[in-house]
Steps between C-alpha positions, in 0.01 A plus 500: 500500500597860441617624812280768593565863585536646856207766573554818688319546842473830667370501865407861592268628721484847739809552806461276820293182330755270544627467147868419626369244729306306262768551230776332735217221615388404136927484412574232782226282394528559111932483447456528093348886519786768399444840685561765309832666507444896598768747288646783730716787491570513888792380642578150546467372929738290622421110459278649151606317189415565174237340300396368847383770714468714243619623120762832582500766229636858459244750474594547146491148394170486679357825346610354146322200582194641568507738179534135298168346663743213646297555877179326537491803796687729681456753782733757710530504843714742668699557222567144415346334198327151562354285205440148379710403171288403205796226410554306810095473488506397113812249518354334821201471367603376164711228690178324621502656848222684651592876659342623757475899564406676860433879404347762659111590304704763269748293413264202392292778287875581358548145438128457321580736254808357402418139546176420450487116479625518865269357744373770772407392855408742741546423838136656727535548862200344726354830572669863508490499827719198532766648245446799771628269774778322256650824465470604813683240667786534249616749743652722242249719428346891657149503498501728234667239255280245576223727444673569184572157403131404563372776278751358243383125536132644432610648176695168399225256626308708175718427289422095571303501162856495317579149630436190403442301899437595825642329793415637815739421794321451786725182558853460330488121469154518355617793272800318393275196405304764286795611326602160427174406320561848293806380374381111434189692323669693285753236359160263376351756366350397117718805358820412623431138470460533111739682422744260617296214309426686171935559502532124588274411146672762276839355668349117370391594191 
């Protein structure tokens, strides 16, 4: 059989819903995922490698990379440049292997518009009020950010219509085990499945 092409996920969903969490969960029980590398242009930390942690650029050879379309998206924070690479996606992908993207709402829009055959899941919280408490406990936050950053996760929780699944995490395990079927879904699906099958006739014929 033909071997079949990796798909793109992107897991996104508004600040303090646990999108980190279940991203490291669903990566212990499911080895064969490849994160997606982030591109930088701060300074490498100590014990950071390369192609690891992240990709390090220059701000030029980042800026020049963005003029040439080669970021699926990109953002600056405190004047440092952060994006994901449009190659390592494509060669991983075209390897077989399935990448998996965790990205702010913003960034996943980005991301859309550039790669729309990705598959979108957006990550709910229980109730605002829990995301409230989420953040809250965090422990980093005034009371005016997390004010702030609940006004925010209203305006992104709109934006829901863009995706193509919801999970909500009321329960990491159980939204692991929903992210899982995603994935299994979306590899027997009839589209993907006959492509691979209408190659494997021409190949025969």
């Amino acid at each position: 059989m033909i071997e079949e092409k990796g798909i793109l996920f992107i897991l996104s969903g508004p600040s303090g819903v646990g999108k980190g969490t279940v991203r490291k969960a669903l990566f212990e029980k499911d080895p064969d995922l490849k994160y997606s590398i982030s591109m930088t242009t701060r300074e490498k930390r100590p014990g950071e490698t390369d192609g690891v942690d992240y990709f390090y650029k220059t701000k030029e050879q980042f800026e020049e990379l963005i003029k040439d379309n080669q970021l699926l998206e990109y953002a600056q924070y405190v004047d440092n440049y952060y994006g994901t690479p449009r190659a390592y996606v494509e060669e991983t992908l075209a390897a077989g292997k399935d990448v998996f993207l965790e990205i702010e709402v913003q960034g996943a829009l980005q991301v859309k518009e550039n790669f729309p055959e990705g598959v979108f899941i957006f990550l709910f919280p229980p109730s605002l009020e829990e995301l409230k408490n989420r953040i809250i406990n965090r422990g980093t936050e005034t009371s005016d950010l997390v004010l702030n950053r609940l006004k925010e996760a209203r305006k992104e929780i709109e934006l829901m219509d863009a995706y193509d699944y919801v999970v909500v995490n009321d329960d990491v395990d159980q939204a692991v085990e929903k992210v899982q079927a995603i994935i299994q879904s979306e590899h027997l699906k009839r589209e993907r499945i006959a492509k691979q099958y209408k190659k494997l006739l021409e190949a025969e014929l």
